[in-house]
C-alpha positions, 0 to 999 in steps of 0.5 A: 174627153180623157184628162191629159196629164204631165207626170214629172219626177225624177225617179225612173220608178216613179215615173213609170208607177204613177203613168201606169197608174193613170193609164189605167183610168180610160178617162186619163191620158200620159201624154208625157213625163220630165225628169226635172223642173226645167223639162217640165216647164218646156213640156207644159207649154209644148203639150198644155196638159190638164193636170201635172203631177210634180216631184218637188226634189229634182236636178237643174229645177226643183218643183217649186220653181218649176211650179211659179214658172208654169203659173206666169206661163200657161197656169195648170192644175199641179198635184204636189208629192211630198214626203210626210215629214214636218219638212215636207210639210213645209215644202208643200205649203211652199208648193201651194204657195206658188201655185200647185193645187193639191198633193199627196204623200210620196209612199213608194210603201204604200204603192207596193203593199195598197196598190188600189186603194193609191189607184183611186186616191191619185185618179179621183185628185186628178180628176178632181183638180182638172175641174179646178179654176186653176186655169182661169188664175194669173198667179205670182210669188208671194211678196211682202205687203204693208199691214191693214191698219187695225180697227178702231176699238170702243174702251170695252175692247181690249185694254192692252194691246197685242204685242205687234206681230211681223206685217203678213205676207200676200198669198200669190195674187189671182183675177178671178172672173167677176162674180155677183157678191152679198151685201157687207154683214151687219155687226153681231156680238159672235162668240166664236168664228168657225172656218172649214176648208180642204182644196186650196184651203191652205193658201184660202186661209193664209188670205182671210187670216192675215187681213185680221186684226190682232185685236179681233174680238172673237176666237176663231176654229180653223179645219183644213183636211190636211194629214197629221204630220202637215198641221203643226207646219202649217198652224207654225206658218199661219202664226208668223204670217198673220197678227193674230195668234195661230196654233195646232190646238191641244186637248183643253186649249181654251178659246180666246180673242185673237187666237185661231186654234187649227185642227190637228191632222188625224184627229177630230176638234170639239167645242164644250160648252165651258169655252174649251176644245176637245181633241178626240181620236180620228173615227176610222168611220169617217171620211175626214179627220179633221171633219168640219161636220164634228166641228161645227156641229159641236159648235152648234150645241155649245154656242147656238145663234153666236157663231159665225161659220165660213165654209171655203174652197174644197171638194166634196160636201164636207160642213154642209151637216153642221152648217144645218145644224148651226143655222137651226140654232140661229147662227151665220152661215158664209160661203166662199163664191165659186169664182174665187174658188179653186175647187168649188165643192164644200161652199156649192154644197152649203149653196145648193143646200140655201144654208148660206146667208152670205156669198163673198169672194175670198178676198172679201171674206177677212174685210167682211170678218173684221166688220162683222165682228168688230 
């Protein structure tokens, strides 16, 4: 059955570019366009599309609303254009905030001169994120949420105390479909917690990083594929949302204790054995830039069995290899349940590989963390 999708935009060009593109796909259906967030609204209860591609920059309703609307309603899978700008970067956060899916820069460049190649990238999304559990979620706007109380602490733990950091802020709340969960971990001396995702990682991460106290006592890797122009945005977010530190990481950033060092776009993160990461150019070979494989597998060779890697929601089988790797040396292995996911790719790969000795709901995960560590 072909996917029917929702094209809102308030460009006449870009209407019809993006339903010509999708036409061609036999195994998706237009089955209609708006101009604005308020059309748009009215046509997903009318026609329940599969997936809605939505412009964020429109008349009477801007996308973001149109989104937190269409989540209260009649949740549907929405792919988020944006610019790739450092304030569309934030814009689009905002727009996985409220409850969209996925995204893709809004190129009318690229459109014109890598026809195919933007043919497939969109149609693959949109296939993709029509498998999502978006459908199976109630979602609303952030609010505001009192601090978890941070852990207690033995006298080797730190001697001063974190300056306190604003209180973090919920992620859109979801009703997941219950699902059988691992027992609680048993605390272990890690010298490094390791984190890859991609879909639905944005919002995924935002939920584990702000149950984290900022005394936790081991320094944290994020990996989001994400373009270079949005991490920097997002590292900027993640830091005022949660008690711990967050950043983009550098070249020769050291790794420390209630620090979580993210990715940058674009490019691949290492672990040396001296407690530092490398920042390398982006292989072209690669598929990912950030790649979780590099990130864990780097990790594996300089920490062995002291690392405690979570895999969360994303397509593809991205982290299976360096979860390989790091359960050869020893190490801990996560994966997020399907049921909390949005797109469960990356963690079923670890699943189906039996690489994961732990399978927890996502809200479960920052509890688990702390337990496990502290």
């Amino acid at each position: 059955m072909a996917v029917k999708v929702l094209v809102v935009d308030d460009s006449g060009f870009f209407r019809r570019r993006v339903s010509e593109i999708l036409s061609a796909d036999p195994n998706i259906q237009v089955v209609g366009t708006a101009t604005n967030g308020k059309e748009a609204i009215d046509q997903a209860l009318a026609l329940k599309p599969d997936v809605i591609t939505m412009d964020y920059e429109m008349p009477m309703m801007d996308g973001i609303t149109a989104v937190r609307h269409i989540m209260q309603r009649c949740p549907t899978p929405v792919l988020m254009f944006s610019s790739l700008t450092h304030e569309g970067a934030r814009v689009t956060l905002d727009a996985l905030d409220a409850g969209a899916v996925d995204f893709l820069p809004k190129n009318f460049e690229d459109i014109s001169r890598n026809p195919e190649k933007v043919k497939q990238l969109l149609c693959e999304k949109v296939h993709s994120i029509s498998r999502s559990n978006r459908r199976l979620s109630t979602y609303s706007a952030p609010a505001p949420v009192a601090a978890p109380a941070p852990a207690a602490t033995s006298a080797s733990s730190f001697a001063s105390p974190a300056p306190a950091r604003p209180a973090p802020v919920a992620a859109p709340v979801r009703t997941p479909a219950a699902s059988p969960s691992s027992p609680a971990p048993k605390r272990k001396s890690y010298k490094l917690v390791a984190i890859g995702t991609s879909t639905g990682g944005p919002v995924a991460l935002q939920r584990v990083l702000t149950q984290l106290p900022s005394n936790f006592p081991a320094p944290i890797v994020l990996v989001q594929h994400m373009p270079a122009a949005f991490t920097k945005a997002f590292a900027e977010r993640l830091d005022k949302l949660c008690r711990i530190s967050v950043k983009e990481a550098e070249d020769g950033d050291i790794l420390r204790p209630g620090l979580a060092l993210l990715a940058p776009g674009g490019k691949q993160m290492m672990i040396d054995g001296r407690g530092a990461v490398r920042i390398l150019p982006g292989d072209e070979r690669l598929n990912y830039k950030p790649c979780v494989d590099i990130t864990f597998g780097s990790a594996a060779k300089s920490y062995g069995d002291k690392v405690l890697a979570v895999v969360l929601t994303g397509m593809g089988a991205d982290g299976r290899e360096g979860a390989r790797l790091l359960k050869q040396s020893g190490s801990s292995i996560w994966a997020q349940d399907e049921a909390s996911c949005v797109i469960y790719g990356m963690p079923m790969a670890i699943v189906k590989a039996n690489l994961a000795d732990a399978i927890y709901d996502l809200d479960e995960i920052g509890k688990h963390l702390v337990g496990a560590c502290i």
